[in-house]
C-alpha positions as CSV (number, residue, x, y, z in Angstrom):
1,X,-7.1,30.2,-132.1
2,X,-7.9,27.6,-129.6
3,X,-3.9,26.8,-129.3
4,X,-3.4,30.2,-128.4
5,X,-6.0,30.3,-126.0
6,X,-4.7,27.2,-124.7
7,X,-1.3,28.6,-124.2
8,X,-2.9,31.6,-122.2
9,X,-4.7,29.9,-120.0
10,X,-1.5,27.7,-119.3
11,X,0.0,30.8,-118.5
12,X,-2.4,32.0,-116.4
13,X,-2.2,28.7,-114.1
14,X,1.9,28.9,-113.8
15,X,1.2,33.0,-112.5
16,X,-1.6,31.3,-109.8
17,X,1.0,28.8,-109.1
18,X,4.2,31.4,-108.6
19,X,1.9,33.7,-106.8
20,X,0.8,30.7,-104.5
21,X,4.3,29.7,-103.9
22,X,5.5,33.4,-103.7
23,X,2.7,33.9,-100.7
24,X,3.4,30.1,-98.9
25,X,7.4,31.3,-98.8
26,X,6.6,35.0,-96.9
27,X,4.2,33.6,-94.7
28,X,6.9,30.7,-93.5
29,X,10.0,33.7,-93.9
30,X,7.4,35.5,-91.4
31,X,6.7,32.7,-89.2
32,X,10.4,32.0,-89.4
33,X,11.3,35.7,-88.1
34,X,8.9,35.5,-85.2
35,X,10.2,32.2,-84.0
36,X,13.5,33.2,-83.9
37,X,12.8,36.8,-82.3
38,X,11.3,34.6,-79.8
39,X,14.2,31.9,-79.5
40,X,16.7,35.4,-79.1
41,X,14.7,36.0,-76.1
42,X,14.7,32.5,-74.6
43,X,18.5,32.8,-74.9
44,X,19.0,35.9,-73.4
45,X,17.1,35.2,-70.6
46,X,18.4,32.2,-70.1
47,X,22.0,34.1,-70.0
48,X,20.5,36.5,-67.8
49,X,19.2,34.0,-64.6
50,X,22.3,31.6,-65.5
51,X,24.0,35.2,-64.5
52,X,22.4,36.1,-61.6
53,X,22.7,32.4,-60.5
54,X,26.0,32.3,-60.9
55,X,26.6,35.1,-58.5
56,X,24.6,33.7,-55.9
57,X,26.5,30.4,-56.1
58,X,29.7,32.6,-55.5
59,X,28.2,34.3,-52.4
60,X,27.3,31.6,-50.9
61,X,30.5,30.0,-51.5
62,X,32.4,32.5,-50.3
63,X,30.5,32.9,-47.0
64,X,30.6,29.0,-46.2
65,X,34.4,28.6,-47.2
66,X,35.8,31.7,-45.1
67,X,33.1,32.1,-42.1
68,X,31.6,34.6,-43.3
69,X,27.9,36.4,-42.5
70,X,26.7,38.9,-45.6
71,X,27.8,42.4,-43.1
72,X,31.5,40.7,-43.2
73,X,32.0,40.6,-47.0
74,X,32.3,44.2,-49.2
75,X,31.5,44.3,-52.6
76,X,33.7,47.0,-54.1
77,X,34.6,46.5,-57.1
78,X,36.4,47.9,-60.4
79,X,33.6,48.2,-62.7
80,X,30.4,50.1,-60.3
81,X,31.3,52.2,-57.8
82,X,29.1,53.1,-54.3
83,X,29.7,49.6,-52.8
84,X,33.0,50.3,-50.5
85,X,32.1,50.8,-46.6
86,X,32.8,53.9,-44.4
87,X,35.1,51.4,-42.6
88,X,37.5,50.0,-45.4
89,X,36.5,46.1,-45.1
90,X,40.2,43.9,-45.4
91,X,40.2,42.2,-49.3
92,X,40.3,39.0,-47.7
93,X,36.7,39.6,-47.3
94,X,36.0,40.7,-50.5
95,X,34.1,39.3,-53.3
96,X,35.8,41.0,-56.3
97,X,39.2,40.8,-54.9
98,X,41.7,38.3,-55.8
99,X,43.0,38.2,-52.1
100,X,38.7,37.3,-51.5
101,X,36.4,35.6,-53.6
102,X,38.4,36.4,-56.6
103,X,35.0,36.5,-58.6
104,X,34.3,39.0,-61.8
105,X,31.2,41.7,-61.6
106,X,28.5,40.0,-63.4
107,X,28.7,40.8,-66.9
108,X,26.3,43.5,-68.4
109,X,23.9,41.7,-70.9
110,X,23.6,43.4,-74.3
111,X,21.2,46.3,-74.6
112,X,20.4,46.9,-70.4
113,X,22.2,49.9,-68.6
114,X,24.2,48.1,-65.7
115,X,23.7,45.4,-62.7
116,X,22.9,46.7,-59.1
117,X,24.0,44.9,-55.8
118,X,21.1,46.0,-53.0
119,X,20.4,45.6,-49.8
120,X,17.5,47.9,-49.4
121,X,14.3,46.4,-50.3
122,X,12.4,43.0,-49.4
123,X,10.7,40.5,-52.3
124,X,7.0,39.8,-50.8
125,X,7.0,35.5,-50.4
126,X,10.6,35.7,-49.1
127,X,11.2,35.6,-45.1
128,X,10.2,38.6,-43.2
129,X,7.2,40.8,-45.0
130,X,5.2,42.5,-42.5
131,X,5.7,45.1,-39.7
132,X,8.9,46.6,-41.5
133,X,10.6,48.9,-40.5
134,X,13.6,50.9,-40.0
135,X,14.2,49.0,-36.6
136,X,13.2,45.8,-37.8
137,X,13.3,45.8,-41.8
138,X,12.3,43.4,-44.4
139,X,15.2,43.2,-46.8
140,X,17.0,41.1,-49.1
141,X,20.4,41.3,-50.7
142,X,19.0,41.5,-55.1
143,X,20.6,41.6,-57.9
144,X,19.0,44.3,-59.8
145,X,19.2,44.6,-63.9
146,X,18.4,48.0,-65.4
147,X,16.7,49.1,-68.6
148,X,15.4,45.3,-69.9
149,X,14.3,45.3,-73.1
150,X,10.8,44.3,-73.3
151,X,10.6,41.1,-75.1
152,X,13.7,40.0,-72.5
153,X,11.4,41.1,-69.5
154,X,8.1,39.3,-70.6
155,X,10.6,35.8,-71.4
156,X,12.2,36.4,-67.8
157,X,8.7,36.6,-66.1
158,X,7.3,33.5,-68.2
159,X,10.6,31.2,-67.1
160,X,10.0,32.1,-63.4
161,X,5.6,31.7,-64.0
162,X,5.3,35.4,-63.2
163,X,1.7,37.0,-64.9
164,X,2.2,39.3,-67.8
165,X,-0.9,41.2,-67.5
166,X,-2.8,41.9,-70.9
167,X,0.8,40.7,-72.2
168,X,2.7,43.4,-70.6
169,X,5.2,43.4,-67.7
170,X,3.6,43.9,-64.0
171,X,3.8,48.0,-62.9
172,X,5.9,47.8,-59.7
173,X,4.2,49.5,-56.7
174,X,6.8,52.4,-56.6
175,X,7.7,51.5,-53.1
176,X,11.2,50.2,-53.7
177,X,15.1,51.2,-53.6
178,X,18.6,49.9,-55.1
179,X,21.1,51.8,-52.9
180,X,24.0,50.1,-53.3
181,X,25.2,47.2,-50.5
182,X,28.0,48.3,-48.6
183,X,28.0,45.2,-45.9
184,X,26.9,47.3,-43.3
185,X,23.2,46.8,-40.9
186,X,23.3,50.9,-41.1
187,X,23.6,51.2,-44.6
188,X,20.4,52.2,-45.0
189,X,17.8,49.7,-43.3
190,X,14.8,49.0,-46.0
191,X,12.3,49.5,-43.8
192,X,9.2,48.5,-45.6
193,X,10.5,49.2,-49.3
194,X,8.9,46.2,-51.2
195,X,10.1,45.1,-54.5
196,X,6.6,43.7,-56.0
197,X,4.1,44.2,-58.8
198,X,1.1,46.5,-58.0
199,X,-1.2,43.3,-58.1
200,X,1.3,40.8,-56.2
201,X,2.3,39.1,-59.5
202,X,5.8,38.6,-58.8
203,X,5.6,37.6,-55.0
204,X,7.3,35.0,-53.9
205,X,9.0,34.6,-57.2
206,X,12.7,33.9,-57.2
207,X,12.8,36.6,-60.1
208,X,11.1,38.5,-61.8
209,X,10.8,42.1,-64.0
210,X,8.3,45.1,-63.5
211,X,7.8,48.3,-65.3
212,X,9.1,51.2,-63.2
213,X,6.0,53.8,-62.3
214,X,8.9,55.9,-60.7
215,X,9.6,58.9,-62.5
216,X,12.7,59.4,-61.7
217,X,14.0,55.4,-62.6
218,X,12.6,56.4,-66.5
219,X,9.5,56.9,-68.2
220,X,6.8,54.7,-68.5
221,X,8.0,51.3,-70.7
222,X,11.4,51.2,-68.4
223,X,12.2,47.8,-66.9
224,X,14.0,46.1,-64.2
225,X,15.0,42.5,-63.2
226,X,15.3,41.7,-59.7
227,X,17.1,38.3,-58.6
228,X,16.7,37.3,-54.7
229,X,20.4,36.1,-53.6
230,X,20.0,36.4,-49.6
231,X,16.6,36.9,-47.6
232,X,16.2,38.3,-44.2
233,X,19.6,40.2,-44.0
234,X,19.4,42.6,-41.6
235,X,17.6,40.6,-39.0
């Protein structure tokens, strides 16, 4: 009798043991998963700004090699359309040509809609931001990125030290536009179109992403990069 209850009780201490072992594995599997979920995102926003960068580095290039100011040099392209000016620019001046800059549209990141070349809003922190208007705007040439996940979004706004309130994105103040750049100072002059948080979050950030409250740019939980390539470029 006291064998067997021997051999139940030893029983009973390897079932604690496997169940202890069993549990110490999920919890690190768990652990495990959220650590990479949140590497994935480090990676893809790294790929996103090493994107955006990348483009701006071929701007400026392109401008300083051929004696160029940002009105002179088109942005048409195979891959977007809207970016070719009423008067034809030469494709010695531009970008995406191989007579130009011979550089590639920046590559859409997995799971966002498409990349947007603008002239027609300012970044708050970034040259001119008061008294805009049409006749004297406050604009920036962006690079805009639409639908962001929202895990990319919050990683993009923690590598640039932009606020995620209550750990969400910053609401933008629905005050800004992405008409495409055609090279032009008539192509739409941004007047006071801001592209900033409702609470200033993102100004004078380099980048940064918002939730859209614009119903007609997607429902609530839609979000948007914004890169600053050029300030002040229609003054």
């Amino acid at each position: 009798m006291r064998a067997q209850k021997g051999n139940v009780l030893f029983l009973i201490l390897i079932a604690v043991a496997l169940f202890a072992a069993l549990s110490y594995a999920v919890t690190r599997s768990t652990r495990g998963g959220g650590n990479a979920s949140n590497e994935t995102s480090r990676l893809d926003a790294s790929q996103v700004i090493q994107i955006a960068s990348s483009l701006k580095a071929d701007i400026d290039r392109f401008m300083i090699i051929h004696h160029l100011d940002i009105h002179e040099i088109s942005f048409t392209n195979s891959v977007e359309g809207g970016y070719a000016n009423p008067s034809p620019f030469p494709t010695s001046q531009q970008l995406f040509h191989s007579n130009g800059g011979g550089s590639s549209w920046p590559r859409t990141p997995e799971n966002t809609a498409k990349w947007i070349l603008t002239g027609s809003s300012g970044a708050l922190g970034f040259g001119k931001d008061s008294g805009c208007t049409n006749a004297t705007p406050c604009s920036e040439l962006m690079l805009i990125l639409n639908d962001v996940p929202l895990d990319l979004c919050k990683k993009l706004n923690d590598l640039e030290g932009v606020t995620n309130t209550g750990g969400n994105p910053p609401l933008d103040s629905g005050d800004w536009e992405s008409i495409p750049f055609q090279g032009s100072r008539t192509n739409f002059l941004a007047g006071g179109h801001m592209f900033n948080g409702t609470n200033g979050e993102n100004d004078g950030k380099l980048f940064g992403c918002v939730e859209t409250t614009q119903g007609y740019r997607g429902a609530p939980g839609t979000y948007y990069f914004y890169y600053v390539l050029l300030t002040d470029i229609h003054s």
